[in-house]
N, CA, C and O atoms as CSV, one atom per row, in Angstrom:
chain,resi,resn,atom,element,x,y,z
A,1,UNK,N,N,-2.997,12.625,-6.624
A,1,UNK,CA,C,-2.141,13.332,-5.683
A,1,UNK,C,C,-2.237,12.623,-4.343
A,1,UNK,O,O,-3.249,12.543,-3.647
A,2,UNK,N,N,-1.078,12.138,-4.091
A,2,UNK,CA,C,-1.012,11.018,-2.549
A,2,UNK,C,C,-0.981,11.565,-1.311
A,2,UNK,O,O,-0.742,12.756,-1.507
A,3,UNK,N,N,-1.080,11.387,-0.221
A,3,UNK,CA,C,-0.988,11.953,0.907
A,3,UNK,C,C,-0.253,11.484,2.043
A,3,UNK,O,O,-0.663,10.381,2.404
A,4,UNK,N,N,0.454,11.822,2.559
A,4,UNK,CA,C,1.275,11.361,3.600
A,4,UNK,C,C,1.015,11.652,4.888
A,4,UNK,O,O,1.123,12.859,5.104
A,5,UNK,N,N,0.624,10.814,6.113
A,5,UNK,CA,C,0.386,11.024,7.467
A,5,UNK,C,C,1.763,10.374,8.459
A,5,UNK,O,O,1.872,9.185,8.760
A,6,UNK,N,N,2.841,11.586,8.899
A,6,UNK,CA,C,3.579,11.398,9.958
A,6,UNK,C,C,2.515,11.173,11.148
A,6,UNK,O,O,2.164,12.180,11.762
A,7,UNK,N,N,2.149,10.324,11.400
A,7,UNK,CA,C,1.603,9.629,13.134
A,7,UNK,C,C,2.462,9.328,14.453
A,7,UNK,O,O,3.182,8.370,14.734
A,8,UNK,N,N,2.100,10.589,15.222
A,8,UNK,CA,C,2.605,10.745,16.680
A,8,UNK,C,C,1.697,9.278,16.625
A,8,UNK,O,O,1.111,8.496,15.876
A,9,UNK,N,N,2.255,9.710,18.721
A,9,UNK,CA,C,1.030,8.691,19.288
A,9,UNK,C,C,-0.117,9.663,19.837
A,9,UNK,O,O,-0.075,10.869,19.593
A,10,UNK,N,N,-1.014,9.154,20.496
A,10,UNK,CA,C,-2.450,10.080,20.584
A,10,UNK,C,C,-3.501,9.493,20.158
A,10,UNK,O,O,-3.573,8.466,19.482
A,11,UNK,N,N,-4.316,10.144,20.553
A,11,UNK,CA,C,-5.869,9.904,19.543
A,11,UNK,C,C,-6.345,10.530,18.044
A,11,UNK,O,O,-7.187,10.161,17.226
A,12,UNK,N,N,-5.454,11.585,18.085
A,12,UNK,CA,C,-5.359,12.277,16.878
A,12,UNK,C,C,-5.552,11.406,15.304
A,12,UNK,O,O,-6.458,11.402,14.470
A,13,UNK,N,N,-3.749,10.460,15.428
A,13,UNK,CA,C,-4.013,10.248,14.392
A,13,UNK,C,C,-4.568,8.765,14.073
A,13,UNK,O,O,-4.277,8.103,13.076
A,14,UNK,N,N,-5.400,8.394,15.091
A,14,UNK,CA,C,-6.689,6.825,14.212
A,14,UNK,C,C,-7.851,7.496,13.977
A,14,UNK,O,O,-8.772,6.861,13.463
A,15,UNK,N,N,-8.088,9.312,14.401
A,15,UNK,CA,C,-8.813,9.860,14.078
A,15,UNK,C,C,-8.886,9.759,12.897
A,15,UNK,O,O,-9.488,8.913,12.235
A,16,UNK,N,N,-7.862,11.198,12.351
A,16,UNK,CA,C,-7.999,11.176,11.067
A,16,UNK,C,C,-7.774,10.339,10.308
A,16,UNK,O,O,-7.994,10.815,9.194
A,17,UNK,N,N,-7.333,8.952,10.199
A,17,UNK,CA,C,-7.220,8.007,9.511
A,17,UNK,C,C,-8.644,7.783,9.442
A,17,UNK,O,O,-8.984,7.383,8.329
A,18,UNK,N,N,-9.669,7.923,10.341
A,18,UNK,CA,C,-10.548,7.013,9.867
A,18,UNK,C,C,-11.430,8.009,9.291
A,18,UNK,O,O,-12.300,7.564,8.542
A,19,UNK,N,N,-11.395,9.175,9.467
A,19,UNK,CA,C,-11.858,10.513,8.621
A,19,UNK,C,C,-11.795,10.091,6.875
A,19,UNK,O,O,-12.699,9.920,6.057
A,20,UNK,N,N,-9.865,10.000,6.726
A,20,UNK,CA,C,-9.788,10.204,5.626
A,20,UNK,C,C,-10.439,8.606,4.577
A,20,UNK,O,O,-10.781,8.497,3.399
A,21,UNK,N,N,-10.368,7.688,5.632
A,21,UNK,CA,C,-10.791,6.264,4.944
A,21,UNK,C,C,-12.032,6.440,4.360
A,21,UNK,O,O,-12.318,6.192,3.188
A,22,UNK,N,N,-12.718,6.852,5.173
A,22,UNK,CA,C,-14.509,7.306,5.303
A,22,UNK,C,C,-14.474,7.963,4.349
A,22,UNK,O,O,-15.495,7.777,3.688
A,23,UNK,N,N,-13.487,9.010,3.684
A,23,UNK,CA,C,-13.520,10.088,2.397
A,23,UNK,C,C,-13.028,8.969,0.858
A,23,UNK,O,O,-12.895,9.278,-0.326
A,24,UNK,N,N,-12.914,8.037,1.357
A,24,UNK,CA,C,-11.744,7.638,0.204
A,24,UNK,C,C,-10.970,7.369,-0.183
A,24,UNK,O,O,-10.880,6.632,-1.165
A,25,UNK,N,N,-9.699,8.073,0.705
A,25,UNK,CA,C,-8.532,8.788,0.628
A,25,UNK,C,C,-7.759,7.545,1.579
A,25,UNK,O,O,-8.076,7.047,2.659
A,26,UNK,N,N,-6.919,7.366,0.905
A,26,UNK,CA,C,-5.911,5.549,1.851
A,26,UNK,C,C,-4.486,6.614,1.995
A,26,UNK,O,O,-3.777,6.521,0.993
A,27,UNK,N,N,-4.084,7.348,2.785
A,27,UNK,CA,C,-2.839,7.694,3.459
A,27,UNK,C,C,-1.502,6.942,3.222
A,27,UNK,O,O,-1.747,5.736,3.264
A,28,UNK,N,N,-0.405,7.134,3.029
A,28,UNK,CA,C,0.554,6.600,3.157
A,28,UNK,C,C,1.113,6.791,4.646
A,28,UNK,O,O,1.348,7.923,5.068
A,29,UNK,N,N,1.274,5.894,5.259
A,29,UNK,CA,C,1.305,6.066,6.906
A,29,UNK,C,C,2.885,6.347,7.734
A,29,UNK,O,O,3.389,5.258,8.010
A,30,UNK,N,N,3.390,7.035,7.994
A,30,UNK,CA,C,4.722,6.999,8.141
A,30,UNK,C,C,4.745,7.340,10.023
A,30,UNK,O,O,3.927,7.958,10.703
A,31,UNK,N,N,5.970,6.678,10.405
A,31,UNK,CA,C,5.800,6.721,11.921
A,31,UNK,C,C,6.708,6.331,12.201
A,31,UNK,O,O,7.166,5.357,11.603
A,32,UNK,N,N,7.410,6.963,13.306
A,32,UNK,CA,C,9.094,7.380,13.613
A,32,UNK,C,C,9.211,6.153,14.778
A,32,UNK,O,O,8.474,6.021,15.755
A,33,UNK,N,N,10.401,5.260,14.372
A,33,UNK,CA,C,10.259,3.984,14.804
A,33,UNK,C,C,10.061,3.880,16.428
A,33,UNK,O,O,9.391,2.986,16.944
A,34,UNK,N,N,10.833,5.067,17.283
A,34,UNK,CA,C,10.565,5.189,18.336
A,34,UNK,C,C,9.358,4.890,18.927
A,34,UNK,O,O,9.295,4.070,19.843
A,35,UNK,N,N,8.150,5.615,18.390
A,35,UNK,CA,C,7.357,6.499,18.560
A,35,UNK,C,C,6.249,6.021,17.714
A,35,UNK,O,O,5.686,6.913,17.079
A,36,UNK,N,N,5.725,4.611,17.528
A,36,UNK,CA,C,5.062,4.294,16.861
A,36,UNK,C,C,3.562,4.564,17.048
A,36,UNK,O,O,3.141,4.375,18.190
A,37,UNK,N,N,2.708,4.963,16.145
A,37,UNK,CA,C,0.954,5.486,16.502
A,37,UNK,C,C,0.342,4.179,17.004
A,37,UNK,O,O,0.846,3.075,17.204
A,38,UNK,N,N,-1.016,4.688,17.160
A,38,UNK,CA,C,-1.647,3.597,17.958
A,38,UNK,C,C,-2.791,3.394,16.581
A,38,UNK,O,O,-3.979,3.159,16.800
A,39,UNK,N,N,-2.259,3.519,15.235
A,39,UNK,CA,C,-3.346,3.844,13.900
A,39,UNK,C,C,-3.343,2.196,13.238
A,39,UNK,O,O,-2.375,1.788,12.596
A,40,UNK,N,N,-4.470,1.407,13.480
A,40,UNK,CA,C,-4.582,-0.029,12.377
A,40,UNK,C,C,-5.274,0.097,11.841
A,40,UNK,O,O,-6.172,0.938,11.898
A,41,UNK,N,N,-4.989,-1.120,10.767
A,41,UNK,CA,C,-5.717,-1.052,9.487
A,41,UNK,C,C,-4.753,-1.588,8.329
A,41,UNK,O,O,-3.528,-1.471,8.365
A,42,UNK,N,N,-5.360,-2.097,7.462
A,42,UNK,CA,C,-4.099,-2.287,6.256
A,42,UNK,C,C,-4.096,-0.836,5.509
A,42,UNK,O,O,-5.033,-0.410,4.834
A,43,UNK,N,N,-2.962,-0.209,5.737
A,43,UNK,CA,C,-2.493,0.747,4.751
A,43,UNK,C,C,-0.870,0.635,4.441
A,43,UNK,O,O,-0.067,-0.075,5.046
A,44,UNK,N,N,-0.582,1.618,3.226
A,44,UNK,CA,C,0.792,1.384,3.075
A,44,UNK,C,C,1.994,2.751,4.424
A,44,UNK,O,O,2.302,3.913,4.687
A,45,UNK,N,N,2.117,1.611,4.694
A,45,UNK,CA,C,3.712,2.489,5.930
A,45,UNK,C,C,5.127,2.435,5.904
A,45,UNK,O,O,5.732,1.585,5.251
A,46,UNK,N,N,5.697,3.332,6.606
A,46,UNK,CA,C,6.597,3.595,6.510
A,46,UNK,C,C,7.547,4.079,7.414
A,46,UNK,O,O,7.680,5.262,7.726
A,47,UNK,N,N,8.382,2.884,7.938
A,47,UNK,CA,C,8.815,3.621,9.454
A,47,UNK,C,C,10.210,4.635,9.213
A,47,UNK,O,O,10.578,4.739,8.043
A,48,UNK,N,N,10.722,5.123,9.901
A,48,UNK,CA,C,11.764,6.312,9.802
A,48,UNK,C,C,12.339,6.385,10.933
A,48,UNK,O,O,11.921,5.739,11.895
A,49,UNK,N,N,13.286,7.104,10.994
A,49,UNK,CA,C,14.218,7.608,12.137
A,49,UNK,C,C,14.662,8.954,12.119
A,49,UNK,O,O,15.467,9.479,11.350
A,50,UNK,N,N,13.988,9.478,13.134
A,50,UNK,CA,C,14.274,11.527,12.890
A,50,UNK,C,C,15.571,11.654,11.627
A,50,UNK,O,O,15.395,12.111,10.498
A,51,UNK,N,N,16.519,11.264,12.031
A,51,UNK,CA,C,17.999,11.440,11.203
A,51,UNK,C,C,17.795,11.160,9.967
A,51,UNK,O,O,18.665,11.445,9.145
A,52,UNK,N,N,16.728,10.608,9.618
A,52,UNK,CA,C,16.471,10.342,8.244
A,52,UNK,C,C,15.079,10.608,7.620
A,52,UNK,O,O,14.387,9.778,7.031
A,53,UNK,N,N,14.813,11.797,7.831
A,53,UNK,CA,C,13.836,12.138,7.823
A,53,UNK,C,C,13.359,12.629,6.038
A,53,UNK,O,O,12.384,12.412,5.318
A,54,UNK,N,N,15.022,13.589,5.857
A,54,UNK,CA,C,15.204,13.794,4.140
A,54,UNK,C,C,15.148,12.718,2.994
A,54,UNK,O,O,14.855,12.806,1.802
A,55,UNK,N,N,15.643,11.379,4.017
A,55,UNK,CA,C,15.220,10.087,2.898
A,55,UNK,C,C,13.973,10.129,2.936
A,55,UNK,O,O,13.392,9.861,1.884
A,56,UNK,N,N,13.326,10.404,3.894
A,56,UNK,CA,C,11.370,9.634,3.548
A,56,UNK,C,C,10.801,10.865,2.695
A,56,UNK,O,O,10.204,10.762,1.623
A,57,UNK,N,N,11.015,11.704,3.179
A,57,UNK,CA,C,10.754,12.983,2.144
A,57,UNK,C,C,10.792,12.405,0.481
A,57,UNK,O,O,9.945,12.324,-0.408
A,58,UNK,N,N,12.180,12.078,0.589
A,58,UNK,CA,C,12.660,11.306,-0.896
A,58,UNK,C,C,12.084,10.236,-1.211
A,58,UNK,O,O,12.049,9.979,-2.414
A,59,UNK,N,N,11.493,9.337,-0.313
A,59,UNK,CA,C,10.394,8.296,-0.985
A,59,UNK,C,C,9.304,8.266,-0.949
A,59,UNK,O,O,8.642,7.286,-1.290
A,60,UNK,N,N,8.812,9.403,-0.498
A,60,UNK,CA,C,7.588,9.610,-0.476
A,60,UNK,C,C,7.345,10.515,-1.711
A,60,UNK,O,O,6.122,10.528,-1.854
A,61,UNK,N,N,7.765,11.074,-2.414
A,61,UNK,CA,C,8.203,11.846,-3.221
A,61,UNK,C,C,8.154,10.660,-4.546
A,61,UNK,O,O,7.516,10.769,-5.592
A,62,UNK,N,N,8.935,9.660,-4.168
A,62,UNK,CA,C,8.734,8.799,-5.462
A,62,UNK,C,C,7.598,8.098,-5.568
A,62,UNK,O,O,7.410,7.554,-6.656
A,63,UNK,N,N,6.518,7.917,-4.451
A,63,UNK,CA,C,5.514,7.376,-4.566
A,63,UNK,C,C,4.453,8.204,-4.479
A,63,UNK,O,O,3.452,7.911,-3.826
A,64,UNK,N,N,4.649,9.779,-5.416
A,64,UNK,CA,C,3.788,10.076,-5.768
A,64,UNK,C,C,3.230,11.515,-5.028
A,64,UNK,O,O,2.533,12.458,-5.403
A,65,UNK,N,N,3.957,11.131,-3.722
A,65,UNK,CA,C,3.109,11.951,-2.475
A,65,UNK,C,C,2.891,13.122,-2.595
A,65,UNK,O,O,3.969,13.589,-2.963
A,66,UNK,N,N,2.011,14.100,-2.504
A,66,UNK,CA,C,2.289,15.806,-2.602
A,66,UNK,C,C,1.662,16.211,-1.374
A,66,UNK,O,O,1.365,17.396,-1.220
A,67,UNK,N,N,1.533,15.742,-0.884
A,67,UNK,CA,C,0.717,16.425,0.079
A,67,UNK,C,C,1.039,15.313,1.626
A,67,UNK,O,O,0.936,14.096,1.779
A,68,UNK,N,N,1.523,16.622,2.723
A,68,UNK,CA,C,1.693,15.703,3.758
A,68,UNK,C,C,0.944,15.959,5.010
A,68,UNK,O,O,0.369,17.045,5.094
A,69,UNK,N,N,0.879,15.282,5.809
A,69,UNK,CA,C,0.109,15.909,6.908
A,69,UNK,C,C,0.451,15.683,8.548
A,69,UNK,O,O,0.299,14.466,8.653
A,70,UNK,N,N,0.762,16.094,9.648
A,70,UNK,CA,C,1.335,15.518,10.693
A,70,UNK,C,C,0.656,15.305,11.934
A,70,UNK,O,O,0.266,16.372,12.407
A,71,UNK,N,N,0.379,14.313,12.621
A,71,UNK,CA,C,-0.484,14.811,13.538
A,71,UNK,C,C,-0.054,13.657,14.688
A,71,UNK,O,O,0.384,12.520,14.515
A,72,UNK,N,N,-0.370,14.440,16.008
A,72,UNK,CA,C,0.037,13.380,17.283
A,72,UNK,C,C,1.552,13.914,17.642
A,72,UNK,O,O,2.198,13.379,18.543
């Protein structure tokens, strides 16, 4: 079961990225092109544009994702 992290900017989310790394758990990283996080590292991402927000839903969906999480 995959997990998806929408990343504001902030401290928030290189937090929990490095929470969930430390657990195991590799995030699928998604981040609204505007508005990109301040989160590195090799993981798999995914940039977006508010207006298309129902497509990433939809590919995140094909890669498995059930579970999402938002932070920043």
């Amino acid at each position: 079961m995959g997990l998806a992290l929408i990343a504001g900017q902030g401290g928030v989310p290189p937090h929990l990225v490095r929470v969930l790394l430390a657990r195991g758990e590799v995030p699928v990283l998604c981040e609204v092109e505007q508005f990109p996080s301040q989160v590195t590292g090799d993981m798999p991402r995914l940039g977006f544009r508010l207006e298309t927000f129902g497509s990433l839903l939809a590919e995140l969906r094909a890669r498995g994702v059930m579970r999402l999480c938002m932070a920043g």
